[in-house]
LUMBA-661892 format. One line per field, with one value per residue (C-alpha): x, y, z; residue number from 1. Coordinates in Angstrom, 2 decimals. Each point is the difference from the previous one (the first is absolute). Last residue first. Layout:
% residues N
X: [X_...]
Y: [Y_...]
Z: [Z_...]
seq: [NUM_...]
This chain:
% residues 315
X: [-1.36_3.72_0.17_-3.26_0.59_3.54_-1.70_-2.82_3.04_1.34_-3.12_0.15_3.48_-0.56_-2.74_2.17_2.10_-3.04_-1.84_3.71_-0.13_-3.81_0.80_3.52_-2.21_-2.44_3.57_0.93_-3.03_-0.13_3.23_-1.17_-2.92_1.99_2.30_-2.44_-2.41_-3.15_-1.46_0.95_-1.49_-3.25_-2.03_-1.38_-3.90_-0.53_-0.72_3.18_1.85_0.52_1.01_-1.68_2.80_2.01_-0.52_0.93_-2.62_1.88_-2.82_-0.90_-2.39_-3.74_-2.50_-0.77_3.73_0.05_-2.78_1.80_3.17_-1.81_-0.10_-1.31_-1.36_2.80_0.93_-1.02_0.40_-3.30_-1.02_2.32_-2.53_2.89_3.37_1.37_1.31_3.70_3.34_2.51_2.30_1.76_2.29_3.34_-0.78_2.85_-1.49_-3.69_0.42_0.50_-2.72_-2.54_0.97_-0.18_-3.93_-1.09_-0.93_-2.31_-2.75_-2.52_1.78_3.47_-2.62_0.13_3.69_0.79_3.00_1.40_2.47_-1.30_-0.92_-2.39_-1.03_0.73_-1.53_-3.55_-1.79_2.44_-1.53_2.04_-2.31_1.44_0.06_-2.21_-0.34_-3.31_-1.50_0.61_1.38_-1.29_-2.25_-3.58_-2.03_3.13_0.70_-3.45_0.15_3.32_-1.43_-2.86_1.83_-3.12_-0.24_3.81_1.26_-1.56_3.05_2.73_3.77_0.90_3.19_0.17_2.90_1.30_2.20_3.58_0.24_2.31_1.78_0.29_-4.05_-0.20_1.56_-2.10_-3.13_0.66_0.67_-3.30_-1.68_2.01_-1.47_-3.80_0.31_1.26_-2.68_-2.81_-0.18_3.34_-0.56_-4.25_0.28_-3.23_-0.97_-1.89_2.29_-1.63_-0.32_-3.41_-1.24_-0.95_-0.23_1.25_1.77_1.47_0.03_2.62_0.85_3.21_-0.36_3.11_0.48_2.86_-1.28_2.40_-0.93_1.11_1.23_3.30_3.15_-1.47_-2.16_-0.08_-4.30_-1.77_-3.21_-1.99_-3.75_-2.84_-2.31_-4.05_-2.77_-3.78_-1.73_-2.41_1.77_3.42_-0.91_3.21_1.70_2.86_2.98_2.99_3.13_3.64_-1.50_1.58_-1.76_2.09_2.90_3.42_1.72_3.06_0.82_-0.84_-3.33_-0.97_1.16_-1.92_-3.28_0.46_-0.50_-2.55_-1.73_0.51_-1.61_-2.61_-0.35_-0.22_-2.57_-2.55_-1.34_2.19_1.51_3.73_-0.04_0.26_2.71_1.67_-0.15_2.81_0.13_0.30_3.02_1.87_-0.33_1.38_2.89_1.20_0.19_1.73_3.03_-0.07_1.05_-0.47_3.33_-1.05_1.67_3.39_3.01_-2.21_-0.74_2.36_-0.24_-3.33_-0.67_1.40_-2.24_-2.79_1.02_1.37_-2.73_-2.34_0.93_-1.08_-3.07_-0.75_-1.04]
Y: [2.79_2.16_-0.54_1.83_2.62_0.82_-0.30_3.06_2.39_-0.81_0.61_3.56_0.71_-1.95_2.55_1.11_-2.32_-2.47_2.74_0.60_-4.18_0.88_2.42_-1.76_-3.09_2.65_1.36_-3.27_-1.23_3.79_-0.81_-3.25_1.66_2.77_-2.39_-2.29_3.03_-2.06_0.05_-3.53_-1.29_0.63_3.39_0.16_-1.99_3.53_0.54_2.58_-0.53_4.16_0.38_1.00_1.33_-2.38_-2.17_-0.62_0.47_0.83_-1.09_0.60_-2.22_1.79_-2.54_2.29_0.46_-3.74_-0.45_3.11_-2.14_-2.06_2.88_2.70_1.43_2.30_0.71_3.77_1.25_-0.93_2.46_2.01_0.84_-2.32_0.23_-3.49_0.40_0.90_-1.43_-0.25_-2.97_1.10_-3.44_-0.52_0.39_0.66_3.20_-1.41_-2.36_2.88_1.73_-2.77_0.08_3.66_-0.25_-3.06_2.52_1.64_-2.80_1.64_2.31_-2.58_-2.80_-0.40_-0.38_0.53_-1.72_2.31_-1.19_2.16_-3.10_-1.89_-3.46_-2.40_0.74_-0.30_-0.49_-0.77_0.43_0.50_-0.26_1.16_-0.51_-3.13_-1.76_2.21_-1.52_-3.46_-2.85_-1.64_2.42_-0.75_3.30_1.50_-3.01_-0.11_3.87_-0.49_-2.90_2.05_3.11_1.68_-2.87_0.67_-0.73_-3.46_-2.17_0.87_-1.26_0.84_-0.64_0.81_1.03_-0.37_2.88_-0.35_-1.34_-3.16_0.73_-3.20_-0.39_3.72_0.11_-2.80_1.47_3.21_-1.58_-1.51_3.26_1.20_-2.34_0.28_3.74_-0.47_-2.36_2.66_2.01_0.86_-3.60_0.29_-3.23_1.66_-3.02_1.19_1.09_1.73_-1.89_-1.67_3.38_0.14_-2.70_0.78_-3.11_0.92_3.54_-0.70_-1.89_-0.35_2.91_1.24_-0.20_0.50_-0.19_1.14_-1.67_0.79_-3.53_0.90_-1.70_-1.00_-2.80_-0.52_-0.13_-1.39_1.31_-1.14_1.77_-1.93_1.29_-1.35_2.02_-0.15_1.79_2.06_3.35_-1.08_-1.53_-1.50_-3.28_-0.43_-2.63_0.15_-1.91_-0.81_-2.88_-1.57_2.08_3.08_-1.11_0.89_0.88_-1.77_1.53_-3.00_-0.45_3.45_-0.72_-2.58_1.45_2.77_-1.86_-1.87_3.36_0.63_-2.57_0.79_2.97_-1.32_-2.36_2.82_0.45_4.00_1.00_-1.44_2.03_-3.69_-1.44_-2.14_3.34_1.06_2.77_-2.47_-1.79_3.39_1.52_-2.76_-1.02_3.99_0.13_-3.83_1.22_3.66_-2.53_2.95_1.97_2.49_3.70_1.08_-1.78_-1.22_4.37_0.69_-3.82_0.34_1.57_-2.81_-2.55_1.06_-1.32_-3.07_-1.00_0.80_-2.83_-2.75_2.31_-0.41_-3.85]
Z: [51.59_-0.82_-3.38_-0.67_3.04_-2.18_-3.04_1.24_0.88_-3.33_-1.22_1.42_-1.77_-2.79_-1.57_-2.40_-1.05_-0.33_-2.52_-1.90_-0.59_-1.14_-2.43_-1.13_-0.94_-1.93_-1.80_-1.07_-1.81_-1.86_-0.72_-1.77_-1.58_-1.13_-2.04_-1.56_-0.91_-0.75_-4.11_-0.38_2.84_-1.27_0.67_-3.66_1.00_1.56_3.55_-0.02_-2.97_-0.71_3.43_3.37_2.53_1.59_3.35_3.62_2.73_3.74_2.51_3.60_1.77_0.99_-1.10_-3.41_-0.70_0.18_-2.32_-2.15_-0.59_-2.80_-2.37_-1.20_3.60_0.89_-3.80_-0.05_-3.19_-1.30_2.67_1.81_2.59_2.74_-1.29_-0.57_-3.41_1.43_1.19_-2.92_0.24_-3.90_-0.37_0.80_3.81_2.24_1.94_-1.48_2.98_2.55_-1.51_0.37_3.52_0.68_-1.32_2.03_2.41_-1.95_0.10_-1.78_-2.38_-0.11_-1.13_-4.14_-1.19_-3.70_-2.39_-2.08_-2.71_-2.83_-2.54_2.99_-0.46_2.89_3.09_-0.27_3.07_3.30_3.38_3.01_2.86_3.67_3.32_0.91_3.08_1.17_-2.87_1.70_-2.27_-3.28_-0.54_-0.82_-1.21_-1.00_-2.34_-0.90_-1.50_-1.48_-2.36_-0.51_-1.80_-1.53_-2.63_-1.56_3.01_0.32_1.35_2.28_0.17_3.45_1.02_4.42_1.94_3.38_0.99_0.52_-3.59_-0.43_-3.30_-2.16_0.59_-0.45_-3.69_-0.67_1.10_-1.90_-3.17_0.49_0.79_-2.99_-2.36_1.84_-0.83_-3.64_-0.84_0.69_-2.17_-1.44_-1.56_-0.18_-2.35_-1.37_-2.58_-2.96_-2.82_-2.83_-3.28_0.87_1.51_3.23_2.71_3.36_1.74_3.47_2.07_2.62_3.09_2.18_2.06_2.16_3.77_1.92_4.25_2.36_3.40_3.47_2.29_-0.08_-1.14_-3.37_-1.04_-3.80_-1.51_-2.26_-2.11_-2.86_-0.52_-1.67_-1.99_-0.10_-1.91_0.60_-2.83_-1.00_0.02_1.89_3.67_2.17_1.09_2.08_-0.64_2.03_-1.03_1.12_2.31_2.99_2.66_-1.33_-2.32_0.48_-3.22_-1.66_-2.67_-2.68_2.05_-0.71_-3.43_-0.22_1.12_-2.23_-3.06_1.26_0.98_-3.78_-1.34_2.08_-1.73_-3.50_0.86_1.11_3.24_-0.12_-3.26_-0.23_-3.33_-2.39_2.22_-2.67_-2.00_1.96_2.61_3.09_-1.79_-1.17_3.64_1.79_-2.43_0.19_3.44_-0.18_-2.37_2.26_2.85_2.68_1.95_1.71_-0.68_1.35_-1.21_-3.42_-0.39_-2.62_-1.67_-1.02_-3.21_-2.11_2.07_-2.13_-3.10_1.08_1.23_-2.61_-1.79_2.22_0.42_-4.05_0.83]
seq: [315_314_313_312_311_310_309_308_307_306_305_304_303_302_301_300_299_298_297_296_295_294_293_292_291_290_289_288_287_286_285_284_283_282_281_280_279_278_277_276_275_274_273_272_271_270_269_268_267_266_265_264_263_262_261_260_259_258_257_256_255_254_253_252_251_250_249_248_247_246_245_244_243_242_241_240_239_238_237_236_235_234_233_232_231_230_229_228_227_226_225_224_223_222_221_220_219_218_217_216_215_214_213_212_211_210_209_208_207_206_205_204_203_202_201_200_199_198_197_196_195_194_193_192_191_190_189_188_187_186_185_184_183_182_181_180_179_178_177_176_175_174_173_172_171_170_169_168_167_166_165_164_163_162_161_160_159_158_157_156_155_154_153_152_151_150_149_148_147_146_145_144_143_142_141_140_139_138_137_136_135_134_133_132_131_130_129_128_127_126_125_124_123_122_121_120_119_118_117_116_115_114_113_112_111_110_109_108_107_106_105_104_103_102_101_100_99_98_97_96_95_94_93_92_91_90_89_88_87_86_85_84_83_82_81_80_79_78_77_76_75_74_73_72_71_70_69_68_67_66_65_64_63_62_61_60_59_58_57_56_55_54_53_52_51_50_49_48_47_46_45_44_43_42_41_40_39_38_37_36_35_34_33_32_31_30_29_28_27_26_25_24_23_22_21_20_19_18_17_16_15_14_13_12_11_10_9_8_7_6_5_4_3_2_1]
């Protein structure tokens, strides 16, 4: 597949910040957003055979990492009303134990749009690439880079289902957590990540959780991509993205969130976004710099959980 390729290409632009940024398989990055984007998937739309192809998908490779499971299952189906009909998704989530017993939760949404028939030379699969393969790729990336890096905090992967029907999948999952509410410090929610010609990646949250603000700056500080903070400004309209994506359940429930994305592109929720229109070598700084987001979030707030590790070791 053209990701073998691509490799190479993006790896060019690395080797200034390799002492200093993460180090991800870009090989596998690019393997995990290729597969989920192919036709083989047919737009991962939600109860349809396409998308649980792709839970499959992600199954193994949560396996392949190494995730904990909660009550020996990876899975969590829910089941919500759309128009006339009663619609099942299923969300996929593991978890790596850190020192303390706070939560960081990384989500990402897994589904897309599907099979839209138009003309009979038009293309009618939405592999949704940007869209939402490119979040579950670098939530992936995320959990490997974590499962060779102990976190101090304990932290959640969350690949979510039904976004694109009023985000169900993070709806349930908020309903149901896996672990207390009061246990969880912050939602990092990745929605696409991979297509973006100016190098700017956006972060939704520092207006409502201002706090968070010095951290994503500190990150940005060795960034090779654009970390611009901004689109969360409440009357903003359209240009608001508080409540486009999964992160706004947990926003709604009161847990802080940092939403990673780009700004809407010509292949947005068009059968064109395909893994061949990404940005190989943005997307895999883009990777980088959300790791260096939340390693700059446990920098900064290891003071006071130090203070909580030492009454954690000491029970």
């Amino acid at each position: 597949m053209r990701y073998i390729y691509l490799v190479y290409f993006l790896l060019l632009g690395t080797s200034l910040f390799a002492q200093s940024l993460p180090d991800i398989d870009s090989s596998l990055l690019m393997k995990d957003i290729a597969t989920l984007s192919s036709d083989k998937y047919e737009g991962r739309r939600t109860g349809t055979r396409g998308n649980r192809l792709a839970q499959f998908y992600i199954l193994d490779r949560f396996k392949q990492i190494g995730l904990s499971q909660f009550h020996n299952t990876y899975e969590q189906a829910f089941y919500f009303q759309r128009r006339d009909e009663k619609l099942m998704g299923t969300n996929l989530y593991g978890y790596i134990k850190g020192k303390l017993d706070s939560v960081i939760v990384i989500s990402a949404h897994y589904d897309h749009l599907g099979i839209r028939k138009g003309s009979p030379e038009a293309d009618s699969i939405y592999n949704g690439a940007d869209d939402n393969a490119s979040g579950v790729g670098a939530m992936l990336a995320m959990a490997a880079y974590f499962k060779q890096n102990p976190p101090l905090y304990s932290m959640i992967f969350a690949a979510l289902d039904a976004e694109e029907m009023g985000l169900q999948g993070a709806a349930a999952f908020t309903r149901q957590l896996p672990v207390s509410k009061n246990r969880i410090v912050l939602n990092i929610n990745m929605d696409m990540v991979s297509h973006n010609d100016k190098n700017e990646l956006y972060v939704c949250g520092t207006q409502h959780y201002p706090a968070l603000r010095s951290i994503v700056q500190a990150a940005a500080v060795k960034s090779p991509v654009k970390l611009l903070c901004g689109h969360d400004l409440p009357g903003s309209g359209h240009d608001d993205w508080t409540n486009q994506s999964d992160h706004y359940e947990f926003h709604q429930i009161g847990i802080p969130f940092l939403y990673f994305g780009v700004e809407d592109h010509p292949d947005y929720h068009r059968a064109s976004d395909e893994f061949e229109h990404i940005t190989p070598g943005f997307y895999y700084h883009a990777v980088q710099s959300i790791i260096e987001v939340v390693n700059a979030y446990e920098a900064e707030t290891y003071k006071q959980a130090g203070k909580e590790l030492k009454i954690y070791e000491n029970r």
